[in-house]
C-alpha positions as CSV (number, residue, x, y, z in Angstrom):
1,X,2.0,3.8,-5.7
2,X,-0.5,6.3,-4.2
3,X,0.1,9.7,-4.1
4,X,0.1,10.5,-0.3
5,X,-1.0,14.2,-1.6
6,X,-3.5,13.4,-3.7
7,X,-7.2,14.9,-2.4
8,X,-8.8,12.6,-4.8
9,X,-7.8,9.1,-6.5
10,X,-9.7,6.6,-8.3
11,X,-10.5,2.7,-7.1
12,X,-7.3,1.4,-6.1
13,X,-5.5,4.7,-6.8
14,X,-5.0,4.0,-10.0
15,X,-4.9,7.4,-11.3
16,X,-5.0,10.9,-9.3
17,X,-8.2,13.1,-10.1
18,X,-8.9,16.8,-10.6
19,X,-11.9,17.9,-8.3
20,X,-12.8,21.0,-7.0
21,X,-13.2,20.4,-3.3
22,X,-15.6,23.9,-3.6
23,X,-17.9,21.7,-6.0
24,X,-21.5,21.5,-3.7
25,X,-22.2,18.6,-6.0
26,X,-18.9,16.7,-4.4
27,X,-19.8,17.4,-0.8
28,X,-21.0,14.8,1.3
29,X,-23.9,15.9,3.1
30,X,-23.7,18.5,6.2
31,X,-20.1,19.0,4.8
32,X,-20.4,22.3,5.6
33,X,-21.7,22.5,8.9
34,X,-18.5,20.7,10.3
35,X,-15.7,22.6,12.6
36,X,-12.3,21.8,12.0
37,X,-10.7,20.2,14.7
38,X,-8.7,21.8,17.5
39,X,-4.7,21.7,18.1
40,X,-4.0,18.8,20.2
41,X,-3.0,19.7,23.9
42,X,0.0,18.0,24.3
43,X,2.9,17.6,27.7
44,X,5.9,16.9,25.4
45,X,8.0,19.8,25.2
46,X,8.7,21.4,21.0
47,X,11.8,19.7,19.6
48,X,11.6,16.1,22.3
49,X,9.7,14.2,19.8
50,X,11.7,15.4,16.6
51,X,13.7,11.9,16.3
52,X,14.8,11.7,12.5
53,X,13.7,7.6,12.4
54,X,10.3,9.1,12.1
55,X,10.7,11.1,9.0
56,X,12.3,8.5,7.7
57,X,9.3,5.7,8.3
58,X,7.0,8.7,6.6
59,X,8.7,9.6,4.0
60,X,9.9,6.3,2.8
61,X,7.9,3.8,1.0
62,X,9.5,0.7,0.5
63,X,7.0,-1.0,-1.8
64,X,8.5,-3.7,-3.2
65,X,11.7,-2.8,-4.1
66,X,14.0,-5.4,-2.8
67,X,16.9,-3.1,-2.7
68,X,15.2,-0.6,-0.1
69,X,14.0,-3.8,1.6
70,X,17.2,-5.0,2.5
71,X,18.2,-1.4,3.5
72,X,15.4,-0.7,5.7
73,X,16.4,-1.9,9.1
74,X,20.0,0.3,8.5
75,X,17.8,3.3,7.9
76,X,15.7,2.7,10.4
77,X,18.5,2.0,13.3
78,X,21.5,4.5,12.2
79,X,20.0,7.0,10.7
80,X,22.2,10.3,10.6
81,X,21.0,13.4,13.0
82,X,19.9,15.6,11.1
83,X,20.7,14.5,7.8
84,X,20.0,14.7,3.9
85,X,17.4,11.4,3.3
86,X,18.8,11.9,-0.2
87,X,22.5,11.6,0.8
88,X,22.1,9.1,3.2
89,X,20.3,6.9,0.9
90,X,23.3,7.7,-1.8
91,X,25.3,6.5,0.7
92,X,23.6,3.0,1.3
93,X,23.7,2.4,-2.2
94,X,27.2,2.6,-2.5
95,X,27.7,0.0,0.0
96,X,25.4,-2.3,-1.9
């Protein structure tokens, strides 16, 4: 599974890797001369887009666990406002 924090892996994220991202050696060239980009302007209003299902479809990765498979569409469609992934998961389980 690849570690979605990772700042480096290896061919087919195999393994994770310790660079320095300082290293000039590592930089591509004109690395330096970029500018970040800006904050997106945006019309939605803070808090109208915070819908839980999408936590859950980031945080989750189903792989392929057949278990969390079968549980997916539950997750995706009742989710709990609000609620602890961890518990709610515990709580799928024991219906299993």
């Amino acid at each position: 599974m690849t570690d979605p924090y990772a700042h480096s892996l290896s061919t087919n994220s195999e393994y994770s890797q310790v660079v320095d991202l300082n290293d000039s050696a590592l930089k591509p060239e004109g690395w330096d001369g970029l500018t970040m980009p800006h904050a997106q302007k945006t019309k939605s209003r803070p808090g109208e887009n915070d819908d839980p299902r999408i936590a859950y479809s980031r945080s989750l990765r189903l792989g392929s666990n057949p278990f969390l498979r079968s549980c997916a569409v539950s997750i995706w469609r009742s989710p709990p406002r609000k609620a602890n992934m961890v518990q709610h998961l515990k709580q799928l389980s024991a219906r299993a």
